[in-house]
PDB file of N, H, CA, C and O in Angstrom:
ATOM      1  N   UNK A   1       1.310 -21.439 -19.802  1.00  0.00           N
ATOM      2  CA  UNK A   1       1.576 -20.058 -19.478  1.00  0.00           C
ATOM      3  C   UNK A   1       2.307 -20.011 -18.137  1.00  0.00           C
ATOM      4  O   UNK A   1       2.168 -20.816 -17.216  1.00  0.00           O
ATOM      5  N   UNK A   2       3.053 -19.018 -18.167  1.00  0.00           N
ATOM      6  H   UNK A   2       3.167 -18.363 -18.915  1.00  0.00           H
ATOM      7  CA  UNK A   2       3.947 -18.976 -16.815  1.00  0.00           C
ATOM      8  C   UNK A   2       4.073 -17.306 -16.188  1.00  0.00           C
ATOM      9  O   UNK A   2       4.138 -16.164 -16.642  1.00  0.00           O
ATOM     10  N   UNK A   3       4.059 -18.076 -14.710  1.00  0.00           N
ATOM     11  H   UNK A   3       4.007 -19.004 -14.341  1.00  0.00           H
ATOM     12  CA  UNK A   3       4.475 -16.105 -14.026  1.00  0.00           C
ATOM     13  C   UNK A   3       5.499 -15.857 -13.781  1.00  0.00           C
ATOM     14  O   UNK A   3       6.095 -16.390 -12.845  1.00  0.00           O
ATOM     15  N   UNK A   4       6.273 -14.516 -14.948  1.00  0.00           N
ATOM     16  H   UNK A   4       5.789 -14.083 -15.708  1.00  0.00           H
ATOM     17  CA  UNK A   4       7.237 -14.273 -14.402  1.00  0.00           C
ATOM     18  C   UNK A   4       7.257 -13.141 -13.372  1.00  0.00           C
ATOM     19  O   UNK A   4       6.504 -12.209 -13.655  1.00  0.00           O
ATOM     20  N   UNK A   5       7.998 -13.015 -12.170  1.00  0.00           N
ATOM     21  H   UNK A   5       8.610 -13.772 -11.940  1.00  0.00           H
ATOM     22  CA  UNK A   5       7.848 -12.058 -11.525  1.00  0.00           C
ATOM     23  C   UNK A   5       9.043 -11.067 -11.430  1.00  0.00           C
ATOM     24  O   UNK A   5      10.234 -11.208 -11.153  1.00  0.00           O
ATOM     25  N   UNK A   6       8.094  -9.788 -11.839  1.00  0.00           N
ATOM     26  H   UNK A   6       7.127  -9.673 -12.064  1.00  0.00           H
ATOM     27  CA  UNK A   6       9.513  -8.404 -12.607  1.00  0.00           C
ATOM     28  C   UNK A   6       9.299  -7.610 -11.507  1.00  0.00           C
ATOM     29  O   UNK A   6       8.244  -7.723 -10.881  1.00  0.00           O
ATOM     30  N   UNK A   7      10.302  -6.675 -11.117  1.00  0.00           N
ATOM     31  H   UNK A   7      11.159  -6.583 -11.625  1.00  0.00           H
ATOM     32  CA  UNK A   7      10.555  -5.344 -10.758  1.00  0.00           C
ATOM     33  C   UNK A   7       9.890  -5.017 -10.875  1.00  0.00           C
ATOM     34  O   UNK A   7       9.447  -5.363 -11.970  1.00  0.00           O
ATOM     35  N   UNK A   8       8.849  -3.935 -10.027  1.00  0.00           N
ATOM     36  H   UNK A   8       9.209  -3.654  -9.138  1.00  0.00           H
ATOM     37  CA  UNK A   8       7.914  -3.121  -9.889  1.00  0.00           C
ATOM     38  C   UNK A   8       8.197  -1.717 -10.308  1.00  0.00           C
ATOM     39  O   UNK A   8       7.296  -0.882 -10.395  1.00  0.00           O
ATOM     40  N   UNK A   9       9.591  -1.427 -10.596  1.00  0.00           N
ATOM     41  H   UNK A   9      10.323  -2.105 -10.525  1.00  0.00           H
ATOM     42  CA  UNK A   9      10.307  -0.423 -10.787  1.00  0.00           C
ATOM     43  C   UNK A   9      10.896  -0.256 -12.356  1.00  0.00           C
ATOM     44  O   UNK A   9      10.611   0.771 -12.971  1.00  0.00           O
ATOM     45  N   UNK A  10      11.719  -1.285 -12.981  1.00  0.00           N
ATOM     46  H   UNK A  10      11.951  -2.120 -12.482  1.00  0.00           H
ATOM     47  CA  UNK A  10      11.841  -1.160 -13.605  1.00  0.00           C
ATOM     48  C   UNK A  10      11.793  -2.434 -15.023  1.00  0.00           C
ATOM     49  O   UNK A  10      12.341  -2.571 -16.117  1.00  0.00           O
ATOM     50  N   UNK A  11      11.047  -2.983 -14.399  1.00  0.00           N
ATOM     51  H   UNK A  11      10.601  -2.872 -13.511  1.00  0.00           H
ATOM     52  CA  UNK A  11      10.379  -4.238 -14.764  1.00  0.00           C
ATOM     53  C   UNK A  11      11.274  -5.277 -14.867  1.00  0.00           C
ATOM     54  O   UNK A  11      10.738  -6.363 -15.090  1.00  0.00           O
ATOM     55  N   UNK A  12      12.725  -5.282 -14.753  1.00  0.00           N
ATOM     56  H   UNK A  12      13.161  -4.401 -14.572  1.00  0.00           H
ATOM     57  CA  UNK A  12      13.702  -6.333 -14.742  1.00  0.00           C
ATOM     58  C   UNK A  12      13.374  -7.994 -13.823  1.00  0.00           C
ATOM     59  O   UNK A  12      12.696  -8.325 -12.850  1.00  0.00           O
ATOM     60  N   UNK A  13      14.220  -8.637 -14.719  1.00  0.00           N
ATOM     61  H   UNK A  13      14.771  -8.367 -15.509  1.00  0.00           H
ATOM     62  CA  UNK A  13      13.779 -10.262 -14.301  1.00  0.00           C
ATOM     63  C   UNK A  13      14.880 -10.527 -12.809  1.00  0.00           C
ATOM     64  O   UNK A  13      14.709 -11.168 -11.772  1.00  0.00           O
ATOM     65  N   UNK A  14      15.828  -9.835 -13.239  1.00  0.00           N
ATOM     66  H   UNK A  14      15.967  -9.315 -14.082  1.00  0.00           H
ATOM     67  CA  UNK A  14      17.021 -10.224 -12.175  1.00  0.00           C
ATOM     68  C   UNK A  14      16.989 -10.184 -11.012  1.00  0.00           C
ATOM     69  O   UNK A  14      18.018  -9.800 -10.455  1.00  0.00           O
ATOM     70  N   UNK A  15      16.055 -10.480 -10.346  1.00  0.00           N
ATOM     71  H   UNK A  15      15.219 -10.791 -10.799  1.00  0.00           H
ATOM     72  CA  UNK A  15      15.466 -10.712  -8.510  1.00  0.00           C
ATOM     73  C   UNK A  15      16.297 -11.331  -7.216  1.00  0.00           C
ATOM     74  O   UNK A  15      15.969 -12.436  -6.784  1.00  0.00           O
ATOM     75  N   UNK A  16      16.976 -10.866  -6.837  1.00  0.00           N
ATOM     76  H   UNK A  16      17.243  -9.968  -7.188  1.00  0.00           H
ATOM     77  CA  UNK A  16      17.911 -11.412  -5.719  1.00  0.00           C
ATOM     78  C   UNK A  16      16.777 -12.108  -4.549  1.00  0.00           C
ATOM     79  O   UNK A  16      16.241 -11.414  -3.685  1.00  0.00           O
ATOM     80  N   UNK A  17      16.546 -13.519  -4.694  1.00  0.00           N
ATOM     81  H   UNK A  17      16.981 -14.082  -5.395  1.00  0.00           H
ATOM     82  CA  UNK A  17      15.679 -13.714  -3.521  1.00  0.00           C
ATOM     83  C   UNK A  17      16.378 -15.313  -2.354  1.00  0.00           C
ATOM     84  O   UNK A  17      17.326 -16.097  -2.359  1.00  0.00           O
ATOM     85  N   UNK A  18      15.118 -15.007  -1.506  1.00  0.00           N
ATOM     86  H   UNK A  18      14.347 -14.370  -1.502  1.00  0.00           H
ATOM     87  CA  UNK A  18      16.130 -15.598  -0.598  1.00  0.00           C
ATOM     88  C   UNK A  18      15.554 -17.365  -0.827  1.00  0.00           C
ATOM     89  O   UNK A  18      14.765 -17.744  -1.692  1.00  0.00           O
ATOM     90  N   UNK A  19      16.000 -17.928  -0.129  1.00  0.00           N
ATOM     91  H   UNK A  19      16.641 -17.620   0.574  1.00  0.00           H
ATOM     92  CA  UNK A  19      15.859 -19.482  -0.552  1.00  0.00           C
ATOM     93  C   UNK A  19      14.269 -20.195  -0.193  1.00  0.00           C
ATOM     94  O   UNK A  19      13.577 -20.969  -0.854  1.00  0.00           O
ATOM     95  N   UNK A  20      14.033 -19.487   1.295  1.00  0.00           N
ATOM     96  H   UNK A  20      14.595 -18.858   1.832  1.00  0.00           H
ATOM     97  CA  UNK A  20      12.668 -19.931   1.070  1.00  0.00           C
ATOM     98  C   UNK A  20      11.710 -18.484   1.287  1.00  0.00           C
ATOM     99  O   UNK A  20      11.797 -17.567   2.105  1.00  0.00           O
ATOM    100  N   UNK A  21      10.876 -18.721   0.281  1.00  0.00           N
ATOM    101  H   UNK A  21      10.806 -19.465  -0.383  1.00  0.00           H
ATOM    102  CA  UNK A  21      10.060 -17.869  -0.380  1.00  0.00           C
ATOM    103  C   UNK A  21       9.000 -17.346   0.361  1.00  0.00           C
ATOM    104  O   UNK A  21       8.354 -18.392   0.434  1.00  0.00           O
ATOM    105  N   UNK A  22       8.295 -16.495   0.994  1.00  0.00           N
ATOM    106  H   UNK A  22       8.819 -15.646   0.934  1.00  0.00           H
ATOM    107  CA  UNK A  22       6.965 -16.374   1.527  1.00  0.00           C
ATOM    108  C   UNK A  22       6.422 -14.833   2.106  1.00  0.00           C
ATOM    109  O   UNK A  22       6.965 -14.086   2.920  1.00  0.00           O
ATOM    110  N   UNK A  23       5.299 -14.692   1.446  1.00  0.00           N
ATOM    111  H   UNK A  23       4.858 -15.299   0.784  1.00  0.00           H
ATOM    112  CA  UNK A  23       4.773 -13.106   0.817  1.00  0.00           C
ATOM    113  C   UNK A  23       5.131 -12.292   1.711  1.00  0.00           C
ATOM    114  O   UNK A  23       4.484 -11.246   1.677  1.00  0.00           O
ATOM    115  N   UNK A  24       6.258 -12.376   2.860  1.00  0.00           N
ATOM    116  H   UNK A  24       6.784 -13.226   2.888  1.00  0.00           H
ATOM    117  CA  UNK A  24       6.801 -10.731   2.999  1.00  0.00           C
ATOM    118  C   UNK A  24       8.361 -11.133   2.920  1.00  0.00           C
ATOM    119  O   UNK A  24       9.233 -10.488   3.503  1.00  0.00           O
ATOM    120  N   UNK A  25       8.572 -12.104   2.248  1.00  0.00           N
ATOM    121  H   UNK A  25       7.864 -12.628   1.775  1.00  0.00           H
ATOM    122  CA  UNK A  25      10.192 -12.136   1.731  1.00  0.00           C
ATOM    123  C   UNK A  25      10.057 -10.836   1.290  1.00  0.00           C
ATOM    124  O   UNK A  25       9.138 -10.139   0.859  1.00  0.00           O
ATOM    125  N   UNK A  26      11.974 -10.627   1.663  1.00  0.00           N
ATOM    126  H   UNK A  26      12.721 -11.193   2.012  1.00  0.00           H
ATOM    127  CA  UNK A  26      12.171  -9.399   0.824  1.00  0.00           C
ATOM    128  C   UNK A  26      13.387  -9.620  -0.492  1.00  0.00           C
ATOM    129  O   UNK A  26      14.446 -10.248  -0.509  1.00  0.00           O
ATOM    130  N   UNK A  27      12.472  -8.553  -1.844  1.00  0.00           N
ATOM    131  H   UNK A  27      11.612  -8.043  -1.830  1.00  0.00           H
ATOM    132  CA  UNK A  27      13.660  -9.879  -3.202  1.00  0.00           C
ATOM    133  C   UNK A  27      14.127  -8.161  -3.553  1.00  0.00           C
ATOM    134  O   UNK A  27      13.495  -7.151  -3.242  1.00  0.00           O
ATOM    135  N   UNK A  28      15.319  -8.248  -4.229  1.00  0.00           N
ATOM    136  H   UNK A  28      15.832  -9.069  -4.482  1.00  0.00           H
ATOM    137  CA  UNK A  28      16.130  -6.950  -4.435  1.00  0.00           C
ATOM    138  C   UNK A  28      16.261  -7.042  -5.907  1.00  0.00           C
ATOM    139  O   UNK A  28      16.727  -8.153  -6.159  1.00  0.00           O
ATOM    140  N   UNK A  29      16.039  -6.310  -7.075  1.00  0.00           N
ATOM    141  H   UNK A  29      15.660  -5.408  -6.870  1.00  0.00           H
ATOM    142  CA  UNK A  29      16.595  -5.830  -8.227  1.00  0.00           C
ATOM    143  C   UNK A  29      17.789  -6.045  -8.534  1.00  0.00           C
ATOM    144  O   UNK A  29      18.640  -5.332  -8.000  1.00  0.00           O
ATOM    145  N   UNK A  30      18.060  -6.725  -9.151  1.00  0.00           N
ATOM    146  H   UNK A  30      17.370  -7.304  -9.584  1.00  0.00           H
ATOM    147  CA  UNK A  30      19.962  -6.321  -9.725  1.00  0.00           C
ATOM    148  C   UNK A  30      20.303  -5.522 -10.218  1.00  0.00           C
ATOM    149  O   UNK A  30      21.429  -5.030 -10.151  1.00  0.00           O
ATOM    150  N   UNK A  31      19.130  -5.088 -11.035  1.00  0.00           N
ATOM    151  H   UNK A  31      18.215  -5.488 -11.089  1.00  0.00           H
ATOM    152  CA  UNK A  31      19.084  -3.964 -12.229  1.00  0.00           C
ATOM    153  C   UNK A  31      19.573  -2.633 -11.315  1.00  0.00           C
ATOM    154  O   UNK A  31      20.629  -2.058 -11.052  1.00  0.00           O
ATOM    155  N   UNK A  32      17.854  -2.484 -10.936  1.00  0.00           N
ATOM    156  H   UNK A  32      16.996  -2.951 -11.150  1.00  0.00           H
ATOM    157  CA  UNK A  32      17.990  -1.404 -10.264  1.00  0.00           C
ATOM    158  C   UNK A  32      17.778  -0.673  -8.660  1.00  0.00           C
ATOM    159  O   UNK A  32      17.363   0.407  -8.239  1.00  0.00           O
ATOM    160  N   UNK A  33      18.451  -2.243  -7.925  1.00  0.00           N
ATOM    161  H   UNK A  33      18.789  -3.120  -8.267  1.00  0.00           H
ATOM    162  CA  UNK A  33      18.506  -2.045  -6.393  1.00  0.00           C
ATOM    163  C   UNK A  33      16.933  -1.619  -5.802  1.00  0.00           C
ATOM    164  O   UNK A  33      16.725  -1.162  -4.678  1.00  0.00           O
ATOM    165  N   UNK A  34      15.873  -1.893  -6.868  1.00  0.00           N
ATOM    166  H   UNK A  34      16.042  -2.264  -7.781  1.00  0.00           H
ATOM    167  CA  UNK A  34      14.967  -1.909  -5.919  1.00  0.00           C
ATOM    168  C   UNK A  34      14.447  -2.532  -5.399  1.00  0.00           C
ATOM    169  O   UNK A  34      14.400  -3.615  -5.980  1.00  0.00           O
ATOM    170  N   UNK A  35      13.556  -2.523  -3.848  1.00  0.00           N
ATOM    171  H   UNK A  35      13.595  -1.643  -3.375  1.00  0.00           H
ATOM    172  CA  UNK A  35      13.523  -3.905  -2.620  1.00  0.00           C
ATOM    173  C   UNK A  35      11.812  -3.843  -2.624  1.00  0.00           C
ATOM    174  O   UNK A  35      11.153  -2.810  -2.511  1.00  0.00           O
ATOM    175  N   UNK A  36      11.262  -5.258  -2.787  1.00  0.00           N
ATOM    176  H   UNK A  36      11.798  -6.097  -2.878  1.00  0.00           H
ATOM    177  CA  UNK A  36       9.926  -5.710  -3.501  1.00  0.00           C
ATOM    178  C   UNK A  36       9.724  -6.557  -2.384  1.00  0.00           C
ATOM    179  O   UNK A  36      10.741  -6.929  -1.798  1.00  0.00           O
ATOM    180  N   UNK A  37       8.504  -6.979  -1.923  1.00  0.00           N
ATOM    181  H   UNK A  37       7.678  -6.676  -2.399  1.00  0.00           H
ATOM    182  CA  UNK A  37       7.768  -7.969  -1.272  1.00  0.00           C
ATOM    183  C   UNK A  37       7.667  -9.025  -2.182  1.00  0.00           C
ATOM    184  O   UNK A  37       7.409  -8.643  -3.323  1.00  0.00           O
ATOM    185  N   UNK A  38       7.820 -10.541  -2.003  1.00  0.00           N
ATOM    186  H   UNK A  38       8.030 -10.852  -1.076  1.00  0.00           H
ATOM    187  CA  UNK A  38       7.303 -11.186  -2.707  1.00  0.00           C
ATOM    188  C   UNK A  38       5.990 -11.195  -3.546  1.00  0.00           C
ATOM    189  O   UNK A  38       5.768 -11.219  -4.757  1.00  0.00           O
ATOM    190  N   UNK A  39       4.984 -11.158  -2.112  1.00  0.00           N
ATOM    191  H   UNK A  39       5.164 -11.138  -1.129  1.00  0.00           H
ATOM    192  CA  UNK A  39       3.780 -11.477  -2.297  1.00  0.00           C
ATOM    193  C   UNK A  39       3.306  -9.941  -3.164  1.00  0.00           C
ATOM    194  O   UNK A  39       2.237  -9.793  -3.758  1.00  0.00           O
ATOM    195  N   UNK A  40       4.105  -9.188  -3.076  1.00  0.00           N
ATOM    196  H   UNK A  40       4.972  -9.308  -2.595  1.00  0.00           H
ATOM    197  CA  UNK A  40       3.265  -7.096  -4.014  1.00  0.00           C
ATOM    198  C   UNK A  40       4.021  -8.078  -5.411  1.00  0.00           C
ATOM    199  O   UNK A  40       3.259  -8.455  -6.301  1.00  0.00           O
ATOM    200  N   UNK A  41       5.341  -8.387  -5.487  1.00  0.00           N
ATOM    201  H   UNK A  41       5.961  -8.080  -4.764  1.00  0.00           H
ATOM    202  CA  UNK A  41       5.637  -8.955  -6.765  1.00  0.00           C
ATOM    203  C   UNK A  41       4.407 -10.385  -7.628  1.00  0.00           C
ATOM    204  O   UNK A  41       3.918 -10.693  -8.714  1.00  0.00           O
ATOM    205  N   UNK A  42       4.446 -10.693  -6.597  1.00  0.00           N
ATOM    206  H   UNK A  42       4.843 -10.443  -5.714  1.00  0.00           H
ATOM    207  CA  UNK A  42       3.344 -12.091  -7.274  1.00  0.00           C
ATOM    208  C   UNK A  42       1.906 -11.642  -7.565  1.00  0.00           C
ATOM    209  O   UNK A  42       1.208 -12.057  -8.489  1.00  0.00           O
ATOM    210  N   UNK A  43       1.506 -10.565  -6.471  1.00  0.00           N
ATOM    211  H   UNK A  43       2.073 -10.227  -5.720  1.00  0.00           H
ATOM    212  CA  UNK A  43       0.148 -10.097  -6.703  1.00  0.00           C
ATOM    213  C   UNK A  43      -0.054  -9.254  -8.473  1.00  0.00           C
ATOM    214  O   UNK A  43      -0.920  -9.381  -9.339  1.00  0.00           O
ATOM    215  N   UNK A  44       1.185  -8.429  -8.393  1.00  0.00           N
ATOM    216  H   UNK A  44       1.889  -8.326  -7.690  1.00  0.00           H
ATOM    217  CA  UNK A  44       1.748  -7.539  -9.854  1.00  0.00           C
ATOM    218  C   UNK A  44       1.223  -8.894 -11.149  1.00  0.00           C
ATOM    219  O   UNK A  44       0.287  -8.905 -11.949  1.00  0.00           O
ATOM    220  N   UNK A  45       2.105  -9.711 -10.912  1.00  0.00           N
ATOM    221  H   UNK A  45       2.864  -9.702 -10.262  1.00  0.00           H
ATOM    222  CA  UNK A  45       2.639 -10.969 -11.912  1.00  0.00           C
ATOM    223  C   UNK A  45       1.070 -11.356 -12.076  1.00  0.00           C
ATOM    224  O   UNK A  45       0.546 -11.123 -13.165  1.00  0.00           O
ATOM    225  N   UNK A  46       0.521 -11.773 -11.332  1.00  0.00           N
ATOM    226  H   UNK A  46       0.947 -11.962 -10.448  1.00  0.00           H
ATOM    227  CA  UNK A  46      -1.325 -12.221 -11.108  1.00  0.00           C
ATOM    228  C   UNK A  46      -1.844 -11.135 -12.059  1.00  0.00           C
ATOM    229  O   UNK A  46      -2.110 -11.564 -13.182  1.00  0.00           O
ATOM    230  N   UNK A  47      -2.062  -9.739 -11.849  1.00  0.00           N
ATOM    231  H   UNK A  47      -1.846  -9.391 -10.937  1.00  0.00           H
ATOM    232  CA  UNK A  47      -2.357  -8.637 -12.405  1.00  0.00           C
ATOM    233  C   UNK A  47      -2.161  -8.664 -14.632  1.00  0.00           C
ATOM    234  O   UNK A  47      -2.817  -8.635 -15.673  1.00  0.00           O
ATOM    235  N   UNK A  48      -0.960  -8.725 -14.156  1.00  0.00           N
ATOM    236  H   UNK A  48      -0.427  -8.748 -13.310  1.00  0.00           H
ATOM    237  CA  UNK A  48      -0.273  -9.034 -15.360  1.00  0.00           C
ATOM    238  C   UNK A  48      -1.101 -10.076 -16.724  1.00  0.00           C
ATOM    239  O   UNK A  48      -1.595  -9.846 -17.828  1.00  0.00           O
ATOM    240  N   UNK A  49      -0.846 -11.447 -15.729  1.00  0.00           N
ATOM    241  H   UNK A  49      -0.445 -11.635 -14.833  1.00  0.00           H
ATOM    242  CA  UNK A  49      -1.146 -12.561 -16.429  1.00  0.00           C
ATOM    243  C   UNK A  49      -2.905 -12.095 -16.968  1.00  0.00           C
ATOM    244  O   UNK A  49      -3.154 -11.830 -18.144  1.00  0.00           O
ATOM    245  N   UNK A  50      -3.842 -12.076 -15.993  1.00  0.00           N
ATOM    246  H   UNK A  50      -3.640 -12.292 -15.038  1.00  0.00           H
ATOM    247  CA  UNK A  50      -5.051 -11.543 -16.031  1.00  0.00           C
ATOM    248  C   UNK A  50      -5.288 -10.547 -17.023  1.00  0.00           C
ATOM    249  O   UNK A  50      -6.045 -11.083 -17.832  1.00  0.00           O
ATOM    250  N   UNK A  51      -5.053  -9.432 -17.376  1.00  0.00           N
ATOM    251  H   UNK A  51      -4.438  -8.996 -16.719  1.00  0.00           H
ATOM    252  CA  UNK A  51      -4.816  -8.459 -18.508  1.00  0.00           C
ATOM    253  C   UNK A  51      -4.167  -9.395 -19.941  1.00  0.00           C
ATOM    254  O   UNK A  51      -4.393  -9.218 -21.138  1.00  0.00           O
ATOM    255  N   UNK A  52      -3.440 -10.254 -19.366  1.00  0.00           N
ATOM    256  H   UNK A  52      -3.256 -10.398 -18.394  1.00  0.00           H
ATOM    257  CA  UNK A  52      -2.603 -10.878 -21.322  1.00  0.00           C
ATOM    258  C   UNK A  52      -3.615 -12.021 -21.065  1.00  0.00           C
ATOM    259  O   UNK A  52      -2.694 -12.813 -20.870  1.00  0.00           O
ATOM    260  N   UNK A  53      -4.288 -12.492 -20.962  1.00  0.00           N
ATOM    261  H   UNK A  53      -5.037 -11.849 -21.121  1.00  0.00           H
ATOM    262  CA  UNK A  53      -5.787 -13.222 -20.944  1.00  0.00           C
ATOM    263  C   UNK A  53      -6.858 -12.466 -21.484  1.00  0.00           C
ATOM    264  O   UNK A  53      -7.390 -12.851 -22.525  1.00  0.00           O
ATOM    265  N   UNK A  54      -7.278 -11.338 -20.851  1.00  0.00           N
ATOM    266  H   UNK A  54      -6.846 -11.025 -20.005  1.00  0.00           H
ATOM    267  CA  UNK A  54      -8.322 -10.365 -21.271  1.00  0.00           C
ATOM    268  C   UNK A  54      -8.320 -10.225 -22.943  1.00  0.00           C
ATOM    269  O   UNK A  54      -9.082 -10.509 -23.868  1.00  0.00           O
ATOM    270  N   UNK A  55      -6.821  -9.532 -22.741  1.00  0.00           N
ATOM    271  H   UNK A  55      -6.202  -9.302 -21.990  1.00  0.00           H
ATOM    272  CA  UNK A  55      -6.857  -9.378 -24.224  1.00  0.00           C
ATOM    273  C   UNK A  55      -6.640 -10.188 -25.139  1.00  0.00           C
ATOM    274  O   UNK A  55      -7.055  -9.933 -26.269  1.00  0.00           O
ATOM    275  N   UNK A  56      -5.632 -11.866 -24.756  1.00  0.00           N
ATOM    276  H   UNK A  56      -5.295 -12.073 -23.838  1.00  0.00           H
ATOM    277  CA  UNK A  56      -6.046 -12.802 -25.665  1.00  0.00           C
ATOM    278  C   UNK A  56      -7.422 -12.603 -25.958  1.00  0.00           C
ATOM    279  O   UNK A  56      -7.625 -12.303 -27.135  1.00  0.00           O
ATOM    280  N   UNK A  57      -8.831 -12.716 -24.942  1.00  0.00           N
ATOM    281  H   UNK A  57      -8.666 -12.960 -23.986  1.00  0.00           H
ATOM    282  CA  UNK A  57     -10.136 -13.333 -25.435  1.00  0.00           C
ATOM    283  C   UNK A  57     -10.599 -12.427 -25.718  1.00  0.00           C
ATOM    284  O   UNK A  57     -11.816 -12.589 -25.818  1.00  0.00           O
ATOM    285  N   UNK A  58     -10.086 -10.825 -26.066  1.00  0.00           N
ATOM    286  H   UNK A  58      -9.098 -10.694 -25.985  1.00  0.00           H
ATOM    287  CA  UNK A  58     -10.839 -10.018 -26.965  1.00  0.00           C
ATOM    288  C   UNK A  58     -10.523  -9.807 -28.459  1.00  0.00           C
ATOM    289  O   UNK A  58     -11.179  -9.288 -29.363  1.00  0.00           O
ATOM    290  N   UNK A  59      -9.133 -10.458 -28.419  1.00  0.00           N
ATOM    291  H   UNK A  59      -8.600 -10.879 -27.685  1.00  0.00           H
ATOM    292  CA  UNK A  59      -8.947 -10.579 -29.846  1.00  0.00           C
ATOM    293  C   UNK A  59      -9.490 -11.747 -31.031  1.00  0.00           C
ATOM    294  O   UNK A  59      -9.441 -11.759 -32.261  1.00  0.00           O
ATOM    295  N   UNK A  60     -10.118 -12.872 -29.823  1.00  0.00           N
ATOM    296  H   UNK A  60     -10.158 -12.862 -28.824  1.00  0.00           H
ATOM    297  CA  UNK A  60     -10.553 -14.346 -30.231  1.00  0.00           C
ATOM    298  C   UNK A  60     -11.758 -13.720 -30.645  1.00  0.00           C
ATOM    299  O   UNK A  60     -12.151 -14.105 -31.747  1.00  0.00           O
ATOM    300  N   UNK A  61     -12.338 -13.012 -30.177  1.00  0.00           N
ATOM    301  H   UNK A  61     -12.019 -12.699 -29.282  1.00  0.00           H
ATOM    302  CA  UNK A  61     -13.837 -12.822 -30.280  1.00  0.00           C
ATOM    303  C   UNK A  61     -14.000 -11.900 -31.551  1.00  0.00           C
ATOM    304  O   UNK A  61     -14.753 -12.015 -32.518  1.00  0.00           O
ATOM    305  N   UNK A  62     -12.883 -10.779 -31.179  1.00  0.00           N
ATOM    306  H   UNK A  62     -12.272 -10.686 -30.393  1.00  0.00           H
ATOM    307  CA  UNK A  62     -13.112 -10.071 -32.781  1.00  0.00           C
ATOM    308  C   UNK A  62     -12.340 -10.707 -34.016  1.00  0.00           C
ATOM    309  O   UNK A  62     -12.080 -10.233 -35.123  1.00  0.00           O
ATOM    310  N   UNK A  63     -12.090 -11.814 -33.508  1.00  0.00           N
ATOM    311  H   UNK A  63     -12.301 -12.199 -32.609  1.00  0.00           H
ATOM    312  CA  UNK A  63     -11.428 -12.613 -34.843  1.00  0.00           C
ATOM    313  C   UNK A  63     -12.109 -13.627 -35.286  1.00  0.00           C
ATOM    314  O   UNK A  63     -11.702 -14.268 -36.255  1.00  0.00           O
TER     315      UNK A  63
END
């Protein structure tokens, strides 16, 4: 399993970031020019992953 980290805005992959990485980098949208913290993007992506887990193991259980 992997984290991708999207736009907080408009969920796009296309992240303008800078070379070295660290939670108050600032990464920009291509999509839609909006400007994200790394670390609010990775915390999101964490969020994310956690919920498509949940519900993998609620569907294991009612299956």
């Amino acid at each position: 399993m992997s984290v991708t980290l999207r736009c907080l805005k408009c969920d796009g992959q296309d992240l303008v970031k800078p070379v070295r990485l660290h939670r108050k980098s600032i990464l920009t949208c291509r999509t839609c020019n909006a400007i994200a913290l790394y670390g609010d993007l990775l915390e999101a992506s964490g969020r994310r992953l956690m919920a498509d887990l949940q519900e993998q193991l609620a569907s294991m259980r009612a299956g």
